[in-house]
Biopython code that builds the backbone (N, CA, C, O; Angstrom):
import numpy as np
from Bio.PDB.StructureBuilder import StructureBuilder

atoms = [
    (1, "UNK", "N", (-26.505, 1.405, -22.913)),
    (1, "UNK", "CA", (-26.694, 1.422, -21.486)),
    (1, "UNK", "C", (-25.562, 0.656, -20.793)),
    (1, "UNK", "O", (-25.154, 0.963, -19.673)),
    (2, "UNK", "N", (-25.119, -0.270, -21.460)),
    (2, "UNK", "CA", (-23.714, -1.389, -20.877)),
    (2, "UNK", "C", (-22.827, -0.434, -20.657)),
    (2, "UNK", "O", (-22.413, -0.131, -19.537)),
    (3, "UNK", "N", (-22.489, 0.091, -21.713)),
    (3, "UNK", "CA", (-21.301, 0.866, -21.831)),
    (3, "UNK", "C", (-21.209, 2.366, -20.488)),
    (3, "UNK", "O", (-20.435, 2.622, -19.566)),
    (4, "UNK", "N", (-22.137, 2.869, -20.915)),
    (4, "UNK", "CA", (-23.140, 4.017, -19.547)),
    (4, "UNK", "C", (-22.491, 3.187, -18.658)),
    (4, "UNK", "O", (-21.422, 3.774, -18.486)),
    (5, "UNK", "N", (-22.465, 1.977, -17.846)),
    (5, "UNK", "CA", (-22.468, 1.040, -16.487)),
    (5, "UNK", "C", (-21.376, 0.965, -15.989)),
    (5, "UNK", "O", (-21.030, 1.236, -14.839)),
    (6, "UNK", "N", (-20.490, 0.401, -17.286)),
    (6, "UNK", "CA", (-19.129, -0.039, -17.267)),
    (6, "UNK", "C", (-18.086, 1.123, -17.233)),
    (6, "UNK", "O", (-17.026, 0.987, -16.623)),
    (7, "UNK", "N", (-18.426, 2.327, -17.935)),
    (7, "UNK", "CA", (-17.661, 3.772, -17.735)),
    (7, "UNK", "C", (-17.795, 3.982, -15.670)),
    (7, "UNK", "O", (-16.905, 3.888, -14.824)),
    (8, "UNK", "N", (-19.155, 4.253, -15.530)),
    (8, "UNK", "CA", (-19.534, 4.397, -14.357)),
    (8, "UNK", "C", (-18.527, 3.579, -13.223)),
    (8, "UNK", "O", (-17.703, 4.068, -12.451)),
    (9, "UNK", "N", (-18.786, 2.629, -13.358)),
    (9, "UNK", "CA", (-17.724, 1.301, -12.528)),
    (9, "UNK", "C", (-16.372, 1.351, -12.698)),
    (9, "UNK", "O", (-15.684, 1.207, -11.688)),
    (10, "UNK", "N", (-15.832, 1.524, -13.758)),
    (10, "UNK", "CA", (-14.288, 2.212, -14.274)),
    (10, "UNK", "C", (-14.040, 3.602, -13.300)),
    (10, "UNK", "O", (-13.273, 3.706, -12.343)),
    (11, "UNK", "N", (-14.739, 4.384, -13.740)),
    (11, "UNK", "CA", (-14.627, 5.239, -13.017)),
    (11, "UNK", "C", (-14.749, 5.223, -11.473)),
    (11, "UNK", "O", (-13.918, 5.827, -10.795)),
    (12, "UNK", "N", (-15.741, 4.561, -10.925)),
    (12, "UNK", "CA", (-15.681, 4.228, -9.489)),
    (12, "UNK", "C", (-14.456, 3.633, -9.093)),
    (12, "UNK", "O", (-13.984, 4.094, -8.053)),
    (13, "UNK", "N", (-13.882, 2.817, -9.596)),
    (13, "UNK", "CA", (-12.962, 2.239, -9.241)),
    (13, "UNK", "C", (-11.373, 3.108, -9.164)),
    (13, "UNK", "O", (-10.411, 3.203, -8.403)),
    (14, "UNK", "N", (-11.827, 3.619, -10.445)),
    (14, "UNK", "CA", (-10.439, 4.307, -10.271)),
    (14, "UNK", "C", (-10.399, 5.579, -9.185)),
    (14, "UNK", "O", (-9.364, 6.243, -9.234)),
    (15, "UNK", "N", (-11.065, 5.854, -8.540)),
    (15, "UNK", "CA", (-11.179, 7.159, -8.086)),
    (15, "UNK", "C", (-11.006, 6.704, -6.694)),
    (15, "UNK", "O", (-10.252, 7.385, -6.000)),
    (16, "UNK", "N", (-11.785, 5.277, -5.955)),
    (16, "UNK", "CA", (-11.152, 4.348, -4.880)),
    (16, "UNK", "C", (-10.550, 4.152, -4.767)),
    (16, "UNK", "O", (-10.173, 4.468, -3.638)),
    (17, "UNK", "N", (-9.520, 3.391, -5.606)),
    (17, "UNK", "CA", (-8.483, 2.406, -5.591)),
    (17, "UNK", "C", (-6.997, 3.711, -5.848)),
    (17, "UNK", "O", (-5.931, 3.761, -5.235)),
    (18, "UNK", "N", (-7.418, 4.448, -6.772)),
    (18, "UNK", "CA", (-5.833, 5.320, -7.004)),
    (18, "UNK", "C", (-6.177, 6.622, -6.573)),
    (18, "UNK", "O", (-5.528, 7.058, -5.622)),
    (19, "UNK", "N", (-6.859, 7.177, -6.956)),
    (19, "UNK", "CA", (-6.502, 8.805, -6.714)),
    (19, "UNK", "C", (-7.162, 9.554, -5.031)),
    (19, "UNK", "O", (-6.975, 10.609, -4.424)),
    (20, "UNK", "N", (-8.013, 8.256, -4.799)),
    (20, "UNK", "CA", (-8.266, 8.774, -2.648)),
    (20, "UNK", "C", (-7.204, 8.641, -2.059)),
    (20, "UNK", "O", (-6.813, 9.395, -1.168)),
    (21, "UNK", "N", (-6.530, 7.537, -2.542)),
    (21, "UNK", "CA", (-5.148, 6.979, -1.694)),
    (21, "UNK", "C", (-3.998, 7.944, -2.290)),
    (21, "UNK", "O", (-3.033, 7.807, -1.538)),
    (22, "UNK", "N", (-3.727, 8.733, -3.173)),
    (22, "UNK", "CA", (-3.029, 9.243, -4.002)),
    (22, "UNK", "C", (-2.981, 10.810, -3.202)),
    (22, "UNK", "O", (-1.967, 11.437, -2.894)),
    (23, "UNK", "N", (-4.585, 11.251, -2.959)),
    (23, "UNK", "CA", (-4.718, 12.772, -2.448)),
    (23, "UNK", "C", (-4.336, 13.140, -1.056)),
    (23, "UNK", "O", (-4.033, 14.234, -0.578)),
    (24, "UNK", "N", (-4.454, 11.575, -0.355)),
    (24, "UNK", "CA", (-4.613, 11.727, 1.001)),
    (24, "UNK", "C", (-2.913, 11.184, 1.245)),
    (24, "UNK", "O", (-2.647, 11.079, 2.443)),
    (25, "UNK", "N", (-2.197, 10.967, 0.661)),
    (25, "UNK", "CA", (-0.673, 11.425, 0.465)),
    (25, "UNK", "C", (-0.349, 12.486, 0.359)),
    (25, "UNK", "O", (0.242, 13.146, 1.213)),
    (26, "UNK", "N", (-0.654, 12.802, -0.623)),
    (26, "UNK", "CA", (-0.458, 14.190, -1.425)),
    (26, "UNK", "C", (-0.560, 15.363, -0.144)),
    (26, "UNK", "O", (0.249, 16.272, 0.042)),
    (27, "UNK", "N", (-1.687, 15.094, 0.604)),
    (27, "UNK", "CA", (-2.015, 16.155, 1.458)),
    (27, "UNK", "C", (-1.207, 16.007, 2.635)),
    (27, "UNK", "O", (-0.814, 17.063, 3.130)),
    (28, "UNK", "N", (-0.747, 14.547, 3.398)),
    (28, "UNK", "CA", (0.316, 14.272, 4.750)),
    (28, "UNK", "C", (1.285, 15.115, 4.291)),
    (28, "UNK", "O", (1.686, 15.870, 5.176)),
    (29, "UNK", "N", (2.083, 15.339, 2.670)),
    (29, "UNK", "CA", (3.635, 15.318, 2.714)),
    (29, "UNK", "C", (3.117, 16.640, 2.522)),
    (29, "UNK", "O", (3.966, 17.295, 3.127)),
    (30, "UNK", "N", (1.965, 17.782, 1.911)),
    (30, "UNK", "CA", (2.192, 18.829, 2.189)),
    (30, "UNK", "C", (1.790, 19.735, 3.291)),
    (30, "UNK", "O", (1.844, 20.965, 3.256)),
    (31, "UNK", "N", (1.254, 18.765, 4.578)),
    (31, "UNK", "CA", (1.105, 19.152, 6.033)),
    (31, "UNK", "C", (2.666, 18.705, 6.412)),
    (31, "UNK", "O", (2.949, 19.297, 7.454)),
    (32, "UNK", "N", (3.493, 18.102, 6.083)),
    (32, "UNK", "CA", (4.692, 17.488, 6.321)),
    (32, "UNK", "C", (5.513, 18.911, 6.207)),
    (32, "UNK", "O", (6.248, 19.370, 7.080)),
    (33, "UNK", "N", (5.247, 19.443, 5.053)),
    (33, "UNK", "CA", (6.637, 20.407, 4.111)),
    (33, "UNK", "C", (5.819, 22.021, 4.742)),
    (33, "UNK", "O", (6.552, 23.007, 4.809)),
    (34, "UNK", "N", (4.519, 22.145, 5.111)),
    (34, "UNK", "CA", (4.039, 23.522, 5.462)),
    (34, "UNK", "C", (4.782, 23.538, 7.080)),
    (34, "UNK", "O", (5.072, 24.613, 7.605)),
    (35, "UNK", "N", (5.053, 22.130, 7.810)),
    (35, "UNK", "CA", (5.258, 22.229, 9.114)),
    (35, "UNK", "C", (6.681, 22.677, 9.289)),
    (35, "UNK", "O", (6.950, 23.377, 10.265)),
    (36, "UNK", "N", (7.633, 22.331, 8.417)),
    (36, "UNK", "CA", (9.133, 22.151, 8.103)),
    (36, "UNK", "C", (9.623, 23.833, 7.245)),
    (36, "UNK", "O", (10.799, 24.147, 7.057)),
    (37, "UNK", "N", (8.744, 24.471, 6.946)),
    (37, "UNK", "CA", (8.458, 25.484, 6.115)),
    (37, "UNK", "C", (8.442, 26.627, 7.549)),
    (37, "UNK", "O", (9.088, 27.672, 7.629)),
    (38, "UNK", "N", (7.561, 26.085, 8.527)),
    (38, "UNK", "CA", (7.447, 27.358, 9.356)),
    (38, "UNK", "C", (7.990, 27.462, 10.605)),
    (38, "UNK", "O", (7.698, 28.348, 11.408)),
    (39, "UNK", "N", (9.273, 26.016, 10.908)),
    (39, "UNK", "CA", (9.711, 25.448, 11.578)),
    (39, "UNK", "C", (11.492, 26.407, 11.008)),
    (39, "UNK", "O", (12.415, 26.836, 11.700)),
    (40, "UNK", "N", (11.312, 26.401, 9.744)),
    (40, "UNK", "CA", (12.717, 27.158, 9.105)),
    (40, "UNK", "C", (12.385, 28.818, 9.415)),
    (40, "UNK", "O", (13.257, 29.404, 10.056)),
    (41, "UNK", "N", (11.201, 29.595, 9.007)),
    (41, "UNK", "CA", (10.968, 30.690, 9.252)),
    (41, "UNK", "C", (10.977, 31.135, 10.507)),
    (41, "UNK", "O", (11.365, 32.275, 10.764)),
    (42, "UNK", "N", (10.514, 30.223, 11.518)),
    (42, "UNK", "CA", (10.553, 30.873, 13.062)),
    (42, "UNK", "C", (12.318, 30.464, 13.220)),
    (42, "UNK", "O", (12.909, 31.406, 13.748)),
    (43, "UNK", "N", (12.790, 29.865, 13.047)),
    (43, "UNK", "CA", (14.458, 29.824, 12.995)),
    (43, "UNK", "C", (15.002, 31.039, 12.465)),
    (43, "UNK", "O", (15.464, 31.797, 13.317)),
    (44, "UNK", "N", (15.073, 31.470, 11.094)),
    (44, "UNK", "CA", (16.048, 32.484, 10.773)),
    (44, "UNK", "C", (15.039, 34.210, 11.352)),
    (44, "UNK", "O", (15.388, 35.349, 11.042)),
    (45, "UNK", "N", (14.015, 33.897, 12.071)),
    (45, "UNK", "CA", (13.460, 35.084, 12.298)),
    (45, "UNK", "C", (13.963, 35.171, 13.702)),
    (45, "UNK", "O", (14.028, 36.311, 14.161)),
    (46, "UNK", "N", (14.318, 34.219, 14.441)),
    (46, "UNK", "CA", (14.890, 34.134, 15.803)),
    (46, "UNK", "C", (16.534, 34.424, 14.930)),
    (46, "UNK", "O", (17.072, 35.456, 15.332)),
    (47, "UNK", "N", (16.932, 34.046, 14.390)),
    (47, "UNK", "CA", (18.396, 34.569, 14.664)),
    (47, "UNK", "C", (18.234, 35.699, 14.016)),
    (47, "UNK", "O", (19.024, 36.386, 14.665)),
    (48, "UNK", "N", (17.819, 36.380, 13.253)),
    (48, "UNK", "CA", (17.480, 37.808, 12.418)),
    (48, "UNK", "C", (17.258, 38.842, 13.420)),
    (48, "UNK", "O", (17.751, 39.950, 13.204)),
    (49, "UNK", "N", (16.470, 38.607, 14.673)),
    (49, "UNK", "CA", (16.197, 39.444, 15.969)),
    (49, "UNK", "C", (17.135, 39.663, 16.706)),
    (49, "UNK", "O", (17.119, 40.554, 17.555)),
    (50, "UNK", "N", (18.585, 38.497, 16.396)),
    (50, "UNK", "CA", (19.566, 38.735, 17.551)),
    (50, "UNK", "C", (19.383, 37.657, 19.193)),
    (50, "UNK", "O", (19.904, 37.672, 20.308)),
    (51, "UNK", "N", (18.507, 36.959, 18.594)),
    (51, "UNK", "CA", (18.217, 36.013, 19.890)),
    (51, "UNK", "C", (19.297, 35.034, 20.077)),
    (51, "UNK", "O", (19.922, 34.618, 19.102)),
    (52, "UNK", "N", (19.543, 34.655, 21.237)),
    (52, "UNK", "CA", (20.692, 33.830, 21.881)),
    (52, "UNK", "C", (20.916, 32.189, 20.877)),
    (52, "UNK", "O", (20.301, 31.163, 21.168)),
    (53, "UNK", "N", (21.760, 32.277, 19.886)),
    (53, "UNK", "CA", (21.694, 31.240, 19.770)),
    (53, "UNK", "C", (21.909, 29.618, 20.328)),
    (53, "UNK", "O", (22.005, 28.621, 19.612)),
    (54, "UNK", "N", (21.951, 29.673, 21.743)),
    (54, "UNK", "CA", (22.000, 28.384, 22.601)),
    (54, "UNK", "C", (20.470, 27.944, 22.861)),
    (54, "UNK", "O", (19.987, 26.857, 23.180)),
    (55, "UNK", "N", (19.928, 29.124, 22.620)),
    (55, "UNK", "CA", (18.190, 29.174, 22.894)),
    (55, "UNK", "C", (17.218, 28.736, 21.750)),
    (55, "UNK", "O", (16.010, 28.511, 21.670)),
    (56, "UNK", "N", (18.199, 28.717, 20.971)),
    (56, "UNK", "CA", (17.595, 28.330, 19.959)),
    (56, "UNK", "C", (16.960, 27.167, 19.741)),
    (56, "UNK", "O", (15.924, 27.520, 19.178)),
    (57, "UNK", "N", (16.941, 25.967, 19.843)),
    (57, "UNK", "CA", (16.627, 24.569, 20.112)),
    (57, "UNK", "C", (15.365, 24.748, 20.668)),
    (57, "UNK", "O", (14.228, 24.442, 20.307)),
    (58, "UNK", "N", (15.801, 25.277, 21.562)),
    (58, "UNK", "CA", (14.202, 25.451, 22.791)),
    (58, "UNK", "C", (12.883, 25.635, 22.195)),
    (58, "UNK", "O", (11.807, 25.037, 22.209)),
    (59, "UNK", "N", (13.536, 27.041, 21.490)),
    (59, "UNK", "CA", (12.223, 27.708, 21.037)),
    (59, "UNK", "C", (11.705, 26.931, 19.918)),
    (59, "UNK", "O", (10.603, 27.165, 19.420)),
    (60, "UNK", "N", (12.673, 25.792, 19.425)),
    (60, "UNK", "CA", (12.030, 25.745, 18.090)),
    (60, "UNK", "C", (11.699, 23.956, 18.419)),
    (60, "UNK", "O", (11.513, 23.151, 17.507)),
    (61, "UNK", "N", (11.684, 23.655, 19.636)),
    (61, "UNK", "CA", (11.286, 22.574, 19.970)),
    (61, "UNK", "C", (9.728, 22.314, 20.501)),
    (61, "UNK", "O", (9.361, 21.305, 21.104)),
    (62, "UNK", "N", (9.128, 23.136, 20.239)),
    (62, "UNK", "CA", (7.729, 23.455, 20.333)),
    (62, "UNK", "C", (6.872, 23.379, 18.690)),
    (62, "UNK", "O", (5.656, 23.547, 18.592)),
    (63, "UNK", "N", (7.696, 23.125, 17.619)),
    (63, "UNK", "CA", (7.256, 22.730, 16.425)),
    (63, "UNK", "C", (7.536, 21.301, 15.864)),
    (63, "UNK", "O", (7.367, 20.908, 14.710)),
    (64, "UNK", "N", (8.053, 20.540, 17.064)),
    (64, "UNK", "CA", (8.312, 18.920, 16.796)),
    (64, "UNK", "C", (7.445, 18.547, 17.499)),
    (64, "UNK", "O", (7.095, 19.197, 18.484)),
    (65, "UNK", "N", (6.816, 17.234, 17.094)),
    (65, "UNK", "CA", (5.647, 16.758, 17.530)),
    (65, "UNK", "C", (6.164, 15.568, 18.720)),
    (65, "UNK", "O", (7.117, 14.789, 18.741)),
    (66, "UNK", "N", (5.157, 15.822, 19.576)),
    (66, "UNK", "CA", (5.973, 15.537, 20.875)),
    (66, "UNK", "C", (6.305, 14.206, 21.268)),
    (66, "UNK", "O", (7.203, 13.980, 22.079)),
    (67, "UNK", "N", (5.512, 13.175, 20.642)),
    (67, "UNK", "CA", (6.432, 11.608, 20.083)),
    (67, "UNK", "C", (7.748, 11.393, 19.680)),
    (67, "UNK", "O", (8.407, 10.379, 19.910)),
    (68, "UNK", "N", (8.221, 12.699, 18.877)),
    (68, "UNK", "CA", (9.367, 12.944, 18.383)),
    (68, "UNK", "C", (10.626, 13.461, 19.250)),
    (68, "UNK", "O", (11.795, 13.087, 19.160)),
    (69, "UNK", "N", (9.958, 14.607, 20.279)),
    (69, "UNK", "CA", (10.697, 15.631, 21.105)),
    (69, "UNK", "C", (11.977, 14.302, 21.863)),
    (69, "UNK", "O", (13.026, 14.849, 22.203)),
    (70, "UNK", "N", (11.956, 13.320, 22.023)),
    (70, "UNK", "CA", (13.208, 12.370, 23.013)),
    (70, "UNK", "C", (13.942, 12.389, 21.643)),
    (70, "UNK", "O", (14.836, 13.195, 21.386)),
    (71, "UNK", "N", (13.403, 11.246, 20.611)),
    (71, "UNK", "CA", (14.573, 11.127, 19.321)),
    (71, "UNK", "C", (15.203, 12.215, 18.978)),
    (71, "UNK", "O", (16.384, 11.981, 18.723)),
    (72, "UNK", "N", (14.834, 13.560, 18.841)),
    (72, "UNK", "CA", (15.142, 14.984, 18.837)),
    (72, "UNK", "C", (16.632, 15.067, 19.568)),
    (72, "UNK", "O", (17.752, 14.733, 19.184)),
    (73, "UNK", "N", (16.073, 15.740, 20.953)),
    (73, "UNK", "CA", (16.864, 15.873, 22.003)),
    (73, "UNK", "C", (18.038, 14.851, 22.141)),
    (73, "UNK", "O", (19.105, 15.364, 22.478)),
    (74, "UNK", "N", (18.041, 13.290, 21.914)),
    (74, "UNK", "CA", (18.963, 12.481, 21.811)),
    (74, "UNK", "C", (20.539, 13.135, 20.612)),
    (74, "UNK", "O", (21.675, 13.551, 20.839)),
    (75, "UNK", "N", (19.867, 12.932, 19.612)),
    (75, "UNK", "CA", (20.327, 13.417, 18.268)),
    (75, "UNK", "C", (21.055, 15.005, 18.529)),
    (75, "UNK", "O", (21.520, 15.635, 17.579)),
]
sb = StructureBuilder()
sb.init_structure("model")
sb.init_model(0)
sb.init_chain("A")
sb.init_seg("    ")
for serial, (resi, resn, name, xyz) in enumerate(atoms, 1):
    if name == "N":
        sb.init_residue(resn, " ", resi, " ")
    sb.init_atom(name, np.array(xyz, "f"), 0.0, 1.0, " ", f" {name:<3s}", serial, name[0])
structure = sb.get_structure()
């Protein structure tokens, strides 16, 4: 029954301490790389159409998050 307790608690622990904090990474950098992913596709599908490339910025400044949009525009 000790042993039953101590697996149990091992296991609790590890599943708290490393792999919640581990998934909920895991999941920012691939909301990070799906955003950057469709941020490249609406780009080469705008120049693939023949759209103005001075316009380009514009359109694709609606996929930066808008905390970001000044550091952006500076740069």
């Amino acid at each position: 029954m000790a042993v039953a307790l101590l697996t149990t608690m091992y296991g609790a622990i590890v599943a708290n301490v490393l792999c919640i904090p581990l998934i909920q990474k895991l999941q920012q950098l691939d909301f990070k790389e799906k955003c950057n992913n469709e941020l490249i596709i609406e780009a080469v599908m705008f120049i693939q159409s023949g759209g103005n490339p001075r316009l380009m910025p514009d359109v694709l400044m609606g996929y930066v998050a808008p905390k970001k949009r000044a550091a952006v525009k500076t740069e």
